[in-house]
C-alpha positions as CSV (number, residue, x, y, z in Angstrom):
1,X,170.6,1.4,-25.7
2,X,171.2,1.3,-29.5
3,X,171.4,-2.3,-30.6
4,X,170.4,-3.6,-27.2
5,X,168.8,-7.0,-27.2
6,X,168.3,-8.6,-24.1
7,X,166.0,-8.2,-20.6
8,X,165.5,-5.5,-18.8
9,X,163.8,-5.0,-15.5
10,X,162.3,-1.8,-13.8
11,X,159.2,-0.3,-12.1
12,X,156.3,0.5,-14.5
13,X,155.7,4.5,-14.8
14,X,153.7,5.2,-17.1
15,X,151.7,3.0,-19.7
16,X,148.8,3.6,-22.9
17,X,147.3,0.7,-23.0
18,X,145.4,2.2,-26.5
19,X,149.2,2.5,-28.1
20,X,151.0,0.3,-26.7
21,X,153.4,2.1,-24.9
22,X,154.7,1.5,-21.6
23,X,157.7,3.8,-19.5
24,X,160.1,1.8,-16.9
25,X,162.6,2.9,-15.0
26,X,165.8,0.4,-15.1
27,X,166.6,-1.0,-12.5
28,X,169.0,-3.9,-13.8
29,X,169.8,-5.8,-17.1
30,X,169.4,-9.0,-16.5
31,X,171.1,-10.6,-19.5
32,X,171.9,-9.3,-22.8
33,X,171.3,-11.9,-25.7
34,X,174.2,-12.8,-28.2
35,X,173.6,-10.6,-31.1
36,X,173.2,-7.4,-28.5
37,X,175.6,-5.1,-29.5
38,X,175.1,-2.4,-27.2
39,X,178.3,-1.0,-26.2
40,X,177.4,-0.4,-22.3
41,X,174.0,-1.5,-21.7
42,X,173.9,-0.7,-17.6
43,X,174.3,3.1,-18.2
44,X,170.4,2.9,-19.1
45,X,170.5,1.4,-15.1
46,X,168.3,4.4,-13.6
47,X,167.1,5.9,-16.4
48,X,163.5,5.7,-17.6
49,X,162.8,4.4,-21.6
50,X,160.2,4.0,-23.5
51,X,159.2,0.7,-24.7
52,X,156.5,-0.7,-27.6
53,X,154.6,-3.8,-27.6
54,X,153.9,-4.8,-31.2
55,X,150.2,-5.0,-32.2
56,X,147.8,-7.9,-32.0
57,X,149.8,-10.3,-29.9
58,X,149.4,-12.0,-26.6
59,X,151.7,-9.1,-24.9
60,X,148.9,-6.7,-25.3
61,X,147.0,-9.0,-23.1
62,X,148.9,-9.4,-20.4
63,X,150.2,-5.8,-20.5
64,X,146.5,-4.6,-19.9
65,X,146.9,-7.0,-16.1
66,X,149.9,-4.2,-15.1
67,X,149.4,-1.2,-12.9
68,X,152.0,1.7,-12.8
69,X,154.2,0.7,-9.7
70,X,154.9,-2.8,-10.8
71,X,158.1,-4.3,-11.1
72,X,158.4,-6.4,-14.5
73,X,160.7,-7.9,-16.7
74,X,160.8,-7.8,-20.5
75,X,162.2,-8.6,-23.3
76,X,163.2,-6.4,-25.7
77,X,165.2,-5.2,-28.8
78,X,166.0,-2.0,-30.2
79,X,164.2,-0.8,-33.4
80,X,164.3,2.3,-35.6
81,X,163.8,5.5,-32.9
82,X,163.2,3.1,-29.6
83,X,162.8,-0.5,-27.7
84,X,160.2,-3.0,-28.8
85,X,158.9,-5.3,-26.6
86,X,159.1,-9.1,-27.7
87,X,158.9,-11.4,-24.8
88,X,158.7,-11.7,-21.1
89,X,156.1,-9.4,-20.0
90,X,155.7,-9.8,-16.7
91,X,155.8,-9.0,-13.1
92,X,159.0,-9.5,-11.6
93,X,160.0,-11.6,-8.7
């Protein structure tokens, strides 16, 4: 997933609401922005990644509403060691 940018939707497995952090498993990309430059972005399809919301915004909010098990969406781009979370939190249709 290095220089991913795009939405990614999987199952919620683990998630510290204290930190941040959230673990989903992939289930599909749904789009990949222009500027992604991520050479093959479904091989992450299956595979479980860690994900960071940035601090003090509205995402932490709505991240605290999720339950491991959930199916969400979310927009993300890759930074330094891992994925950071910058739109689209949310349960998944």
């Amino acid at each position: 997933m290095k220089d991913f940018k795009g939405i990614l939707v999987g199952k919620l497995t683990t998630k510290n609401d204290d930190k941040g952090q959230l673990v989903i498993k992939v289930e599909s990309i749904k789009r990949s922005w222009n500027g992604s430059k991520a050479e093959d972005p479904k091989q992450a399809i299956g595979k479980s990644l860690m994900l960071q919301l940035p601090e003090k915004t509205r995402l932490r909010e709505n991240f605290r509403g999720l339950k491991v098990g959930d199916a969400i969406e979310v927009g993300t781009f890759q930074i330094e060691a891992g994925l950071r979370i910058v739109e689209l939190l949310r349960k998944a249709e």
